[in-house]
N, C-alpha and C positions, 0 to 999 in steps of 0.2 A: 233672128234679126232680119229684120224687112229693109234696108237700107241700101239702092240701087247703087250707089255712089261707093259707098263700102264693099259692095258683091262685085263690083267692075273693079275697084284698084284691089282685091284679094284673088280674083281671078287673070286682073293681068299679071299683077307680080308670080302668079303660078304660070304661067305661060309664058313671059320671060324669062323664067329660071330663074327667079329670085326668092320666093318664098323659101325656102330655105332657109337662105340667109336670114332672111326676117326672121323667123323662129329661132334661128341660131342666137339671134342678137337679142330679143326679149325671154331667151331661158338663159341669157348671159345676165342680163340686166335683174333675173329676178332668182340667181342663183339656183337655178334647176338645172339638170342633166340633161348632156345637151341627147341630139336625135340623128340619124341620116335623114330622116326624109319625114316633114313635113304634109298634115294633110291641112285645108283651109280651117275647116274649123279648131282645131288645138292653135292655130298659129292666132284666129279671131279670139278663143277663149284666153291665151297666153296673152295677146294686146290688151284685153277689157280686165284681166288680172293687173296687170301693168299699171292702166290706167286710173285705176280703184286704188293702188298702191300709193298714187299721186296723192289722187284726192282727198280719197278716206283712206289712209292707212289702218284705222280703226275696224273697218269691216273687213277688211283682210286676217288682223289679229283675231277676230269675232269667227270668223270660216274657220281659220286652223284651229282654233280652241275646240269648237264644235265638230272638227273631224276628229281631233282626238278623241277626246267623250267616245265619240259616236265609234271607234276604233276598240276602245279599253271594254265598250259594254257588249262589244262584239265576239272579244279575248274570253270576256268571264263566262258566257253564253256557253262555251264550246269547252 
C-alpha cells in the first residue's frame, strides 16, 4: 500500500504507543487471538480484513473457504 496518509497515522500510532492497542481492538473485533506486540503491517492487514468484513463479507467467507481447501490438500500431500 502506497497511501501517505495511511503510512503517517500507522506510523504515528506506533510511536505513540498505541498500535498496540489497535491491534488489540481489530483481533477483538474479528475474534482472533490476541498478541503482545504488534508489527504495522499485521495491524494494516488485520484493518483491511476488517474493512472487507464490512463490505464484503462474502470475500471473506470466500478466503477461509479457499484456506481450508488449500490446508486439507496440504494434509493429504504429506
Amino acid at each position: 500500500m502506497r497511501d501517505r496518509n495511511l503510512a503517517a497515522l500507522i506510523r504515528g500510532l506506533d510511536e505513540a504507543g498505541q498500535l498496540d492497542a489497535v491491534g488489540t481492538d481489530v483481533r477483538e473485533y474479528l475474534d482472533r487471538d490476541t498478541t503482545d506486540s504488534e508489527s504495522r503491517g499485521s495491524v494494516l492487514g488485520l484493518l483491511v480484513r476488517a474493512g472487507l468484513a464490512e463490505v464484503r463479507p462474502d470475500l471473506i467467507e470466500a478466503d477461509e473457504d479457499g484456506y481450508e481447501t488449500f490446508t486439507e490438500r496440504q494434509e493429504t500431500q504429506f
